[in-house]
C-alpha positions as CSV (number, residue, x, y, z in Angstrom):
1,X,36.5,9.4,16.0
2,X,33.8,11.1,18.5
3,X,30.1,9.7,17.7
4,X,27.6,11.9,16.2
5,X,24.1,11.4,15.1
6,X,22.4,12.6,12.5
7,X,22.1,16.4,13.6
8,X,18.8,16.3,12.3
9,X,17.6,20.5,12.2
10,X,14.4,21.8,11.0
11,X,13.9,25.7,10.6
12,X,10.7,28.0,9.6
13,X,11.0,28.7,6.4
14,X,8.1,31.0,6.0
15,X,5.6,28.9,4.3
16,X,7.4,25.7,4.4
17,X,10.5,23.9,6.9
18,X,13.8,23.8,6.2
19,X,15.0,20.7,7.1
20,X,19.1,19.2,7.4
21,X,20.8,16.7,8.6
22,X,24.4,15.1,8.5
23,X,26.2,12.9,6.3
24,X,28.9,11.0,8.1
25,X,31.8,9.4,7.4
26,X,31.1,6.2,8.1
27,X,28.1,5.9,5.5
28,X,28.3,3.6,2.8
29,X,28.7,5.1,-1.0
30,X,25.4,5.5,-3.0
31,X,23.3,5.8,0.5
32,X,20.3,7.7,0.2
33,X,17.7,9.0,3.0
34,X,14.1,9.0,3.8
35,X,12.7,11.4,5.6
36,X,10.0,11.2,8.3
37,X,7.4,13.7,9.8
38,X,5.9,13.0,12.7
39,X,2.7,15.5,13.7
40,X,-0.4,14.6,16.4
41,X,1.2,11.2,16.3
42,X,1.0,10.9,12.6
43,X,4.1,9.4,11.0
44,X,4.6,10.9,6.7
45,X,7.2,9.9,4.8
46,X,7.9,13.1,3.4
47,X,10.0,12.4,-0.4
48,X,8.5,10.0,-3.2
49,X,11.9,8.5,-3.9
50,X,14.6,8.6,-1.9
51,X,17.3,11.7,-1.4
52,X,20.5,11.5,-2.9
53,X,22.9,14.2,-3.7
54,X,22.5,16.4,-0.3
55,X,21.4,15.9,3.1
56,X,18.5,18.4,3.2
57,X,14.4,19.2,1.9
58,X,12.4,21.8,2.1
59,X,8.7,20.8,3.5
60,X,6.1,22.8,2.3
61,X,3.4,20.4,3.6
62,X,4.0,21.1,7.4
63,X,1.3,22.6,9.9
64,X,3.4,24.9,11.2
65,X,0.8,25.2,14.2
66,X,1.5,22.2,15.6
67,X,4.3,20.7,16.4
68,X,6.6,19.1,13.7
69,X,9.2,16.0,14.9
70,X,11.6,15.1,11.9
71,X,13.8,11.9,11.0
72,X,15.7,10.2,8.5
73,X,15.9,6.4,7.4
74,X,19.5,5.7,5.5
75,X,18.7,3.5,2.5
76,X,20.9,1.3,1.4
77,X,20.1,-1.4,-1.8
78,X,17.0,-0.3,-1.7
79,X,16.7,-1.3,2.7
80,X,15.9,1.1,5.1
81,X,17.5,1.5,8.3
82,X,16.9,3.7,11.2
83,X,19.4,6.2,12.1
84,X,20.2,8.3,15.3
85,X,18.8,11.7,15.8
86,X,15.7,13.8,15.6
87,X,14.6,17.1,15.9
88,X,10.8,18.9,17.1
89,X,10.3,22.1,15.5
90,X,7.9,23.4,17.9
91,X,4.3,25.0,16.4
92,X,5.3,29.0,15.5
93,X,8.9,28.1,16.3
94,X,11.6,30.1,14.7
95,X,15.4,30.4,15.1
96,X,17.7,33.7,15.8
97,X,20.5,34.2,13.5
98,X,23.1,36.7,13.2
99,X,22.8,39.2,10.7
100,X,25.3,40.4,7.9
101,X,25.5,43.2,10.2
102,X,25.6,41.1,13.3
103,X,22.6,41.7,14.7
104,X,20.5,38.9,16.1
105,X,17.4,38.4,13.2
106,X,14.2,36.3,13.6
107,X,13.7,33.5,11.2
């Protein structure tokens, strides 16, 4: 097995960030995550309770002017622990995509 970390991604939305990150095969059943922004220094757990059922939230909290540094804690039993991986959505940062019709889009 080839060692991945959590692919941690964060994408414009428009008014909010997209943010994903990988579950792997390794991870325990019933985990859960925390996520982390990290903006001017400032460290926010983003969710109230922790995520279960995907590996993704949308933040609509963001200053999207500055720039935005994302992680995830696994929690286990109730424990947090750190994991690999982060991303820095930089401030006005967007992706390209392809298209339905191929062409390369701004996001």
């Amino acid at each position: 097995m080839e060692y991945l970390d959590r692919g941690v991604y964060a994408v414009n939305a428009g008014n909010a960030v997209f943010v994903s990150w990988r579950s792997l095969e390794e991870d325990p059943a019933g985990c859960a995550f925390n996520l982390y922004r990290t903006t001017d220094g400032t460290t926010t757990k983003l969710n109230a309770s922790p995520i279960t059922g995907g590996t993704n939230y949308t933040d609509t909290t963001a200053d999207q002017t500055k720039d935005n540094t994302y992680f995830v804690k696994m929690v286990t039993g109730g424990a947090e622990t750190a994991t690999d991986g982060s991303f820095t959505l930089k401030a006005g940062g967007s992706i390209f995509t392809k298209g339905n019709a191929g062409a390369a889009q701004v996001m």
